[in-house]
C-alpha positions in Angstrom: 0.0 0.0 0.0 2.8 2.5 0.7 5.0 1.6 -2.0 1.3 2.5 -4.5 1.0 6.0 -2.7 5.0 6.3 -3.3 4.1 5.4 -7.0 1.1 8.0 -7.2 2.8 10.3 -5.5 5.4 10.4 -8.2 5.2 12.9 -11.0 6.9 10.2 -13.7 4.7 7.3 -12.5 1.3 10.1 -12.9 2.7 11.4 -15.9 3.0 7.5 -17.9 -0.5 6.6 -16.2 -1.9 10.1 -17.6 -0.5 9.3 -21.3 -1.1 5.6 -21.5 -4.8 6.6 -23.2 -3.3 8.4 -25.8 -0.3 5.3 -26.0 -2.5 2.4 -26.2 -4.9 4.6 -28.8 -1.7 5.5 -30.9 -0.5 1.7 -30.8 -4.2 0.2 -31.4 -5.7 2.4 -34.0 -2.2 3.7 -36.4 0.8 2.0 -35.7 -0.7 -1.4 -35.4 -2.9 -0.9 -38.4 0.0 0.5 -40.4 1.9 -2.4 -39.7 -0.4 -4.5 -41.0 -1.3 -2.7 -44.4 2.1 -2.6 -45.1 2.2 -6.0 -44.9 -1.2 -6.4 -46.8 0.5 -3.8 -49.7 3.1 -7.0 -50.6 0.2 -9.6 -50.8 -2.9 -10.7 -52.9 -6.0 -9.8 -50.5 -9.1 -9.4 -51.6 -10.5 -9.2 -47.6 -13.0 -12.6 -48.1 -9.8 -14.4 -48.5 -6.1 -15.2 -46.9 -3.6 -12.7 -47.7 -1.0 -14.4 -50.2 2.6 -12.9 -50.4 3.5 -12.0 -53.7 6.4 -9.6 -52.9 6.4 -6.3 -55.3 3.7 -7.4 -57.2 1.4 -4.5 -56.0 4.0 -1.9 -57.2 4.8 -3.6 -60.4 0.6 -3.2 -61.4 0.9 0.5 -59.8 3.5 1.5 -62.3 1.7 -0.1 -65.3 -1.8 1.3 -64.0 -2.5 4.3 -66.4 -5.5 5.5 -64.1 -2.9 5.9 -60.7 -0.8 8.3 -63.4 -3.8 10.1 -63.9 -5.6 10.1 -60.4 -1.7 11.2 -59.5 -2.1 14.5 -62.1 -5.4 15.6 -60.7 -4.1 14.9 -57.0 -1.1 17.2 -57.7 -3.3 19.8 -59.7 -5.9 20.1 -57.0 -3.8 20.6 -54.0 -1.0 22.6 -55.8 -4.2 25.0 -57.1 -6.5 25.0 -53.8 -3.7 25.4 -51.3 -1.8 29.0 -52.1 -6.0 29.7 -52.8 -6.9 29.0 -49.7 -3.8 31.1 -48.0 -4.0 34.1 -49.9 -8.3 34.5 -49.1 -6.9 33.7 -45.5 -3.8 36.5 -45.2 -6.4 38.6 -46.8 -9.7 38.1 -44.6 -7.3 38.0 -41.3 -5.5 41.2 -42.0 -9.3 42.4 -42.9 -10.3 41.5 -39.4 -7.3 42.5 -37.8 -9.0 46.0 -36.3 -11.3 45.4 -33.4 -14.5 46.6 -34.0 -18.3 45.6 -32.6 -18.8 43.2 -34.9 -15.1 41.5 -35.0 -15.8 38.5 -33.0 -18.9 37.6 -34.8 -17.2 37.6 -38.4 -14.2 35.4 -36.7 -16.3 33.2 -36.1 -18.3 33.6 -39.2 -15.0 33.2 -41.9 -13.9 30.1 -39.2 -17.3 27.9 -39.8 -16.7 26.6 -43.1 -13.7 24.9 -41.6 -15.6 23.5 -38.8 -18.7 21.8 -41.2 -17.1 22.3 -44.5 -15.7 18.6 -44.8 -19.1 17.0 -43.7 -21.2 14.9 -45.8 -24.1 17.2 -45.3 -22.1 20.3 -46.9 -20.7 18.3 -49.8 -24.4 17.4 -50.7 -25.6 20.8 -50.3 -22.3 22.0 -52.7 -23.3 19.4 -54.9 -27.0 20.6 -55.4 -25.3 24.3 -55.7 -23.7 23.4 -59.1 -26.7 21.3 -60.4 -27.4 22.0 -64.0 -30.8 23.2 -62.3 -28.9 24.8 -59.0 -28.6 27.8 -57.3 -25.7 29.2 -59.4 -27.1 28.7 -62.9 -30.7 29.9 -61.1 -28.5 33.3 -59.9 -27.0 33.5 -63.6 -30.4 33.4 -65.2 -31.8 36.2 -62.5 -29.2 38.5 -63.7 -29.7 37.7 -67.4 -27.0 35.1 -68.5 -28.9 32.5 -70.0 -26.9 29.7 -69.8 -27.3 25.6 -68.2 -23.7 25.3 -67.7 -23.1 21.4 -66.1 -20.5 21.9 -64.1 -20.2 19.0 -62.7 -20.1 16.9 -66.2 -17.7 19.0 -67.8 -14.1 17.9 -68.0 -12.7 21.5 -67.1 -15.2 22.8 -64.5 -15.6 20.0 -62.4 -12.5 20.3 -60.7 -12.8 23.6 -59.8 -16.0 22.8 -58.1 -13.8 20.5 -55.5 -11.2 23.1 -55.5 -13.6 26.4 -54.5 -15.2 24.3 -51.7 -11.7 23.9 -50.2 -10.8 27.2 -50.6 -13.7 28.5 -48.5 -12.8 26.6 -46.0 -9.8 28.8 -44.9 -11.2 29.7 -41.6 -8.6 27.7 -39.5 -5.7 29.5 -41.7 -7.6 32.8 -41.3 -7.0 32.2 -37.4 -3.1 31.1 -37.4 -2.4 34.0 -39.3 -4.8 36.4 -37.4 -2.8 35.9 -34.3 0.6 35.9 -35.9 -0.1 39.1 -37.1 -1.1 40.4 -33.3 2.6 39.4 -32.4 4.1 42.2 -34.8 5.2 44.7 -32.8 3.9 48.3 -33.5 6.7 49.7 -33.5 7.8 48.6 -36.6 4.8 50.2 -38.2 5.3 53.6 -36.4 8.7 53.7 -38.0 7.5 52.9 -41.1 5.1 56.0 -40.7 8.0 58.4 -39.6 9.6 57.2 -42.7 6.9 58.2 -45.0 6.1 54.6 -46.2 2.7 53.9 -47.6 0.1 50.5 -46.8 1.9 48.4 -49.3 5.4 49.2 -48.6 4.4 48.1 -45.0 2.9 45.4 -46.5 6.4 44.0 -48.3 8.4 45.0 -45.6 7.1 44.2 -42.7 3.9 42.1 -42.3 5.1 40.0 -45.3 8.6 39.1 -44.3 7.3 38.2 -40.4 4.4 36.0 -41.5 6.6 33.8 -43.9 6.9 31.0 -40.5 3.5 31.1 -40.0 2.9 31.1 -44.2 5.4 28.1 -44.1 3.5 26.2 -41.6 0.1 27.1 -42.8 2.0 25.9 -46.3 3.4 22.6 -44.9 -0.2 21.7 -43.2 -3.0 22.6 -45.9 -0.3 20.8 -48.6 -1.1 17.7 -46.7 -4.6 17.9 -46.6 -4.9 18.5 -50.0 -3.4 15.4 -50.7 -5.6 13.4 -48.2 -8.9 15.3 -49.3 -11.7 12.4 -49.8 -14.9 13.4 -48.7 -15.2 16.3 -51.6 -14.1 13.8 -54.4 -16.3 10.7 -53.0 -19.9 12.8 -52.3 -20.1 15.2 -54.8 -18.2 13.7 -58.0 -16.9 10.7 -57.4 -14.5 10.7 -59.9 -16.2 11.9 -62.6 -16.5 13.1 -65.6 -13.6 10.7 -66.9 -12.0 10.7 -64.1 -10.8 14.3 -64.5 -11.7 14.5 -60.5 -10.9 10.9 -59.7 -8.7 12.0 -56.5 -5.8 9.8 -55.1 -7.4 9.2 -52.0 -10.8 8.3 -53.8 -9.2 5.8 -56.2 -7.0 4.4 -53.3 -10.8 3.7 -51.3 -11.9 2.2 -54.7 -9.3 -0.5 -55.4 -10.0 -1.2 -51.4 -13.5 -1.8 -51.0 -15.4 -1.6 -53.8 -13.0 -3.5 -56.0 -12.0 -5.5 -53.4 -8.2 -4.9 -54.4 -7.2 -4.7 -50.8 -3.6 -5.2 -51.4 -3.2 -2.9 -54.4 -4.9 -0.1 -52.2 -2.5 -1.0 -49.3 0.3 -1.0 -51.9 -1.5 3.2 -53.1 -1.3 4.4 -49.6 2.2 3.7 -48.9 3.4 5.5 -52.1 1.5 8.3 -51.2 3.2 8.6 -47.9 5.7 8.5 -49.5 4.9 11.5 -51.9 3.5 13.8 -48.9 6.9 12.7 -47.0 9.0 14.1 -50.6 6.9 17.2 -51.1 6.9 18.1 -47.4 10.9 17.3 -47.3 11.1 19.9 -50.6 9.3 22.3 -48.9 11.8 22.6 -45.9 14.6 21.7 -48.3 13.5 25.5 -49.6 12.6 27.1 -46.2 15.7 29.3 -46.0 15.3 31.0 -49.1 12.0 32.4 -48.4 11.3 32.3 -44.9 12.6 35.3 -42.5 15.1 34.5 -40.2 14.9 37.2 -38.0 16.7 40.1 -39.3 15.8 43.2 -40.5 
C-alpha cells in the first residue's frame, strides 16, 4: 500500500498513467494498423480471402496502371491550385479582421465555420446541389440575365474547380493562425514605417510579409497535406467523374480497397502516397531558407 502512494505520489509514475490513453490509442488504432497494411501492400488480398505474399507485385501493377498516373495529375493539380487559394483568401480576410470593431468577433467566427462543417457529408451534398445544372448558381445566372445551363459538374474542365472552391472557403482555421501571428508584430515597426513616409503596401512588403513567412510556411506545410488526403469532396459530390478528370488519389486508393476489393493494391497506393506527402513536405523545408525570415531586419 505505501510503496502505491509512493508510486502515485510520483510525477513520472502520474505522468506515464496520464498518457497511456493516448499510447494504447496510438498503438491500437495507427501503428498497429500501419503495420499491417504494409504488410497487406506486398500480398494478394481481396478481404474474403487469406492474404498471399506475392512480394512487389502491387508496385509492379501500380506503375503499369494508367488511371494511378492520372488520379496522380489531378491529386497534384488540385492541391498545388486550392492550397496558395486557400492562403492568400486567408492572409487577406485576417489582415481584414485585424482592427477590433463591434462586430469582429462575430465575423471570426463567421469566416472560421466553413472549416468547422465544410468537410461533412451534409455540406458536400448541399455543394453538390449548388452546381446542379438546375442549382442555385445557374438559377443566380439566369436572374441576372445570362442564359446559360452550364453542367458543371459533367464537364471535364469545371468539375474540378467545383472541389477546388469548396476547399478554398474553408480557410477559416488559416484565417486564425495568421490572425494571431499578425497580433505578435510589434507596433513599433509600423510607427517607424510612418515616420519614414512609407505607404500601406510598402508596409505590407516590408514588414507584415517578411514576419508572417513561418506562419505562411506552416500554414503551407499543413493545408499541402490535406490537400493530398482530401476524400470526402471527391467521393460525395463527383466521385471521380466526368472521366475521371476529378478521380482523387485518396478516392481511387478507397476504390481499389473496397469496392474493387483490391485490398492489397490499395494498401500497396497508400504507402506510395506517404511517401509523396513525406517528398513534397521534405522539398518544402529543403527551400525554407530561401524564403522564410530569419529574424533580421
Amino acid at each position: 500500500m505505501n510503496k502505491l502512494k509512493q508510486k502515485l505520489n510520483s510525477e513520472a509514475y502520474v505522468g506515464y498513467l496520464f498518457v497511456m490513453p493516448f499510447i494504447i490509442g496510438f498503438l491500437c488504432f495507427l501503428i498497429v494498423p500501419m503495420a499491417i497494411s504494409l504488410y497487406y501492400a506486398f500480398c494478394d488480398y481481396d478481404i474474403l480471402s487469406p492474404p498471399v505474399f506475392t512480394g512487389l507485385k502491387n508496385f509492379q501493377k501500380m506503375f503499369s496502371d494508367p488511371t494511378f498516373f492520372q488520379t496522380l495529375g489531378v491529386t497534384f493539380y488540385f492541391a498545388f491550385v486550392s492550397v496558395p487559394l486557400k492562403l492568400i483568401f486567408a492572409l487577406i480576410v485576417a489582415m481584414i479582421l485585424f482592427k477590433n470593431s463591434k462586430m469582429t468577433g462575430f465575423y471570426r467566427a463567421a469566416y472560421y465555420l466553413p472549416s468547422v462543417i465544410g468537410g461533412s457529408v451534409a455540406v458536400a451534398i448541399l455543394w453538390k446541389r449548388m452546381f446542379a445544372i438546375d442549382g442555385v448558381l445557374n438559377t443566380i445566372l439566369k436572374n441576372v440575365g445570362i442564359k446559360c445551363n452550364i453542367a458543371w459538374l459533367g464537364n471535364t474542365k469545371t468539375a474540378i474547380w467545383v472541389l477546388i472552391l469548396l476547399v478554398v472557403w474553408q480557410f477559416g482555421s488559416s484565417m486564425l493562425i495568421f490572425l494571431s501571428s499578425l497580433k505578435q508584430i510589434p507596433t513599433s515597426l509600423y510607427e517607424a514605417a510612418d515616420v519614414d513616409g512609407a505607404n500601406g503596401f510598402h508596409k505590407f512588403r516590408m514588414i507584415t510579409l517578411p514576419l508572417l513567412t513561418p506562419t505562411i510556411f506552416f500554414n503551407l506545410v499543413m493545408q499541402m497535406i490535406n490537400g493530398f488526403l482530401a476524400f470526402t469532396q471527391c467521393y460525395i459530390i463527383t466521385q471521380g467523374k466526368p472521366m475521371n478528370s476529378t478521380l482523387l488519389y485518396t478516392v481511387y486508393m478507397y476504390q481499389q480497397s473496397f469496392e474493387f476489393y483490391n485490398t492489397g493494391y490499395g494498401a500497396a497506393l497508400a504507402w506510395v502516397m506517404l511517401a509523396i506527402i513525406g517528398l513534397v513536405t521534405l522539398a518544402l523545408f529543403a527551400t525554407k531558407k530561401f524564403w522564410v525570415y530569419d529574424g533580421g531586419l
